[in-house]
Every structure is written in C-alpha cells, then in structure tokens.
C-alpha positions in Angstrom: -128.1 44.6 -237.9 -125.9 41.5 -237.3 -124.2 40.9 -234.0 -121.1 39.5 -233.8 -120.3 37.2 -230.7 -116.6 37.4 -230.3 -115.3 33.7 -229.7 -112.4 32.7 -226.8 -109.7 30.8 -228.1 -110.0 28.0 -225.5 -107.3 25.5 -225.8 -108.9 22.2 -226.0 -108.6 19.9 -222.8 -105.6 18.7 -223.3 -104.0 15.9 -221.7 -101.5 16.2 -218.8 -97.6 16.4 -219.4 -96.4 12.9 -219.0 -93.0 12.3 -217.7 -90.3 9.9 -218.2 -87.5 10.6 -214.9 -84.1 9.2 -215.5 -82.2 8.9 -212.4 -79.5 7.1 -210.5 -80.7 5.3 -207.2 -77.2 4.5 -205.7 -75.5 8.1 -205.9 -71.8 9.3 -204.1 -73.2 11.8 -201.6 -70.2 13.8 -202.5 -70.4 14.3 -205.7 -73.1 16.1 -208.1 -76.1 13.6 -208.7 -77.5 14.3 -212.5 -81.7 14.2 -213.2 -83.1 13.8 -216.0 -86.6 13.5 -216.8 -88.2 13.5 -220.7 -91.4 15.7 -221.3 -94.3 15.1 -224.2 -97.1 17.8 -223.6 -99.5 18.7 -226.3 -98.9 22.1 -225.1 -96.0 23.5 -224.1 -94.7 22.9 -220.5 -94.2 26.3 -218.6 -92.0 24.9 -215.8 -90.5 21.6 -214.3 -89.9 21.7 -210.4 -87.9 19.4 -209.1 -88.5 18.8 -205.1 -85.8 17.4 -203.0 -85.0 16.5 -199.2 -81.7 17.5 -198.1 -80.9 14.1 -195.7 -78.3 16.3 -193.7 -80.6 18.6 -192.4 -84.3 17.8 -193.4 -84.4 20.9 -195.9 -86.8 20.5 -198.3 -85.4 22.2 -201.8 -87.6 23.6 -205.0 -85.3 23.8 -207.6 -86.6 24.7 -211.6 -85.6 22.1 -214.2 -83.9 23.6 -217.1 -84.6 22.2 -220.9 -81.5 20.7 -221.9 -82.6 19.4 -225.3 -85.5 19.1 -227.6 -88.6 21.4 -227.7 -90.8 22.4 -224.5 -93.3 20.0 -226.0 -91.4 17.2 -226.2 -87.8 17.6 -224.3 -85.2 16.9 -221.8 -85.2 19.2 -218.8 -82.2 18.9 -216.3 -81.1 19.8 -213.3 -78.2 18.5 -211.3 -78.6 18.1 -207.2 -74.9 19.7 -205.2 -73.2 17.6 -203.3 -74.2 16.3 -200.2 -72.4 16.0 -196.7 -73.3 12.4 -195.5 -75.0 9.6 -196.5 -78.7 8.8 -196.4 -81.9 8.9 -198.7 -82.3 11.6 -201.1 -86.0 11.7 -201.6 -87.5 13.5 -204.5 -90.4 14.3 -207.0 -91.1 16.2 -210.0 -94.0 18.7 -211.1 -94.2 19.8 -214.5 -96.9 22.3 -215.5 -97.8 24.0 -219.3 -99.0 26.7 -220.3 -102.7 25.7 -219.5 -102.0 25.4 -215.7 -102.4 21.2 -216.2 -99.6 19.6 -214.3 -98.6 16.2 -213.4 -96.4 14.9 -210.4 -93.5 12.1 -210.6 -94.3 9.9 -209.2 -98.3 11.0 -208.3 -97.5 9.9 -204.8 -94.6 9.8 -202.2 -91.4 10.4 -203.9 -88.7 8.5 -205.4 -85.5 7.5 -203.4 -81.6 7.8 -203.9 -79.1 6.2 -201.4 -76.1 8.3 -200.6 -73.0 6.9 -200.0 -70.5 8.7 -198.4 -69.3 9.5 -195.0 -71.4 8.9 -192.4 -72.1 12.3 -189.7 -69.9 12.7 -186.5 -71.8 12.0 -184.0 -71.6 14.5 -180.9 -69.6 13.9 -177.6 -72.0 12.5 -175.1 -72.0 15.6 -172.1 -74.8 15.2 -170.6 -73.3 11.2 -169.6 -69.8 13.6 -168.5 -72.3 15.8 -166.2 -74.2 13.1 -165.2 -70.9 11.0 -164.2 -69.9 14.3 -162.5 -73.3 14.5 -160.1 -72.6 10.9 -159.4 -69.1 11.8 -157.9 -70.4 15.0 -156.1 -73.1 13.3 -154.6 -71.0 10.5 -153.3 -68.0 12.3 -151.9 -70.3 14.6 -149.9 -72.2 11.5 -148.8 -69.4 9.6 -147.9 -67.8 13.2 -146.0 -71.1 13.4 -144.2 -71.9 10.3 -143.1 -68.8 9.6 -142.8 -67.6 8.3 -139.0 -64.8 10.6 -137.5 -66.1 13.7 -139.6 -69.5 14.5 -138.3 -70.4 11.4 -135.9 -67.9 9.8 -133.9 -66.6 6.5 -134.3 -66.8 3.4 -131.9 -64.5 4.4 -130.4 -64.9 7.7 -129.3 -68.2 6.9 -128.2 -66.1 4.4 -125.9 -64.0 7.0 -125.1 -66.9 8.9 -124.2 -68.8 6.8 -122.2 -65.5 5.8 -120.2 -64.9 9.7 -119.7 -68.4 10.2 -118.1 -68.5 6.9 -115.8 -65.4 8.5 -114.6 -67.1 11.4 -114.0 -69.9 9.7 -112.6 -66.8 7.4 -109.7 -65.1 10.6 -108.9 -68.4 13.1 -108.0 -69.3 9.7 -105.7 
C-alpha cells in the first residue's frame, strides 16, 4: 500500500510590496490633492490604504487606493484627498498588503507631510475677556456705591454736622 502525503501549496516567502509614492508637498487646501504611489509585488497586492490627518479637525481618514494602471503586481494605485477647509499639514502614509498578508508601510515610520495653503480658520470672539470685562465693571460700581461717602457712610461733613447737632444737644440740656 503506498500513502500519499497531500502537499500545501505554500507560496514561497516572498518579499514585501515596495512602494514608490508620488506626491505634491505644497498643495491648495482647497482644491483636490492627487496620490500616487507605484507598486512591484511578486505577488499580487490585495489592498493599498492610504491614512490621512484631516488638519481642520484632527480626523484621522482610511481611505483604499484604487489601481489606476498596470497590473496588481506591478501598478499605479490612486486615490485623490477632497478639499480641505484651511491651511496646515496634511500628514499621511501608505499600507499596501498582498495576497500573502506581507505588507509594507510608506514611509516605515511617521508619515509624510503636505502644506496647505489656503485660508487660514476664523478664530472665535473672545467672551470669556467680554464676561470677564463685565465682572470688572460690576464689581467696581457696587464697590464704588458701597463704599461710597454720602450713600452708606456719611461724608465729612455730616459727621460735622453731626457732632455740631449733639454738642448742641449736649449746651441746651446744661
């Protein structure tokens, strides 16, 4: 009797897709900003991700490249950012993975940078320097209305008047 080992088709160890990014770093922030980025893989890639931070709000975004030319073993992959709503730095990065799970990041660490230009963001009225303004005032008028002579305390000179008005007193019950 001869037994028959069945054999896995194992891809070899292949190397890692390597990555070639094409992209502007001085973009309008109002206006569409193009990526590029050219992949060789000795097997074919499954899926480009392309990781940005939105510099209006802090959003990071995962967006999935899409081949634009060539083969998905050796191709262009696309994928073009929206507009933004004020200028900054657009940071980003790219994972590409095939069909074997290998993967490689662009760049391996940290992540690449695009200047916007563009308008810059309004910048909020300052309230709490109204309110704090506002207490200021209150605080002073009814300091100045308490303390005030002639309101609460009398002045000089009804304290004269005072003092006369009881020495009077003091001549007539003698």
């Amino acid at each position: 009797m001869v037994l028959l080992m069945p054999t896995l088709c194992v891809p070899s160890a292949s190397a890692i897709p390597v990555m070639d990014l094409d992209i502007p770093y001085i973009a309008d922030a109002e206006q569409n900003i193009s990526i590029f980025v050219n992949i060789t893989s000795d097997l074919p890639v499954n899926e480009v991700i392309l990781t940005y931070v939105n510099p209006s709000n802090g959003l990071l975004n995962n967006e999935f490249m899409n081949l634009s030319s060539g083969t998905n073993t050796n191709g262009t992959w696309y994928f073009e950012i929206p507009p933004q709503k004020y200028k900054g730095t657009l940071e980003l990065w790219i994972l590409a993975s095939d069909i074997s799970g290998a993967s490689a990041r662009l760049p391996s660490t940290g992540s690449y940078d695009i200047e916007l230009e563009g308008p810059e963001p309004s910048k909020p009225f300052p309230w709490n320097i109204v309110v704090i303004v506002a207490v200021l005032a209150i605080v002073l008028i009814v300091t100045e209305l308490i303390f005030k002579p002639g309101f609460y305390r009398p002045t000089g000179r009804q304290k004269a008047q005072a003092l006369e008005e009881e020495d009077r007193k003091k001549e007539l019950e003698e």
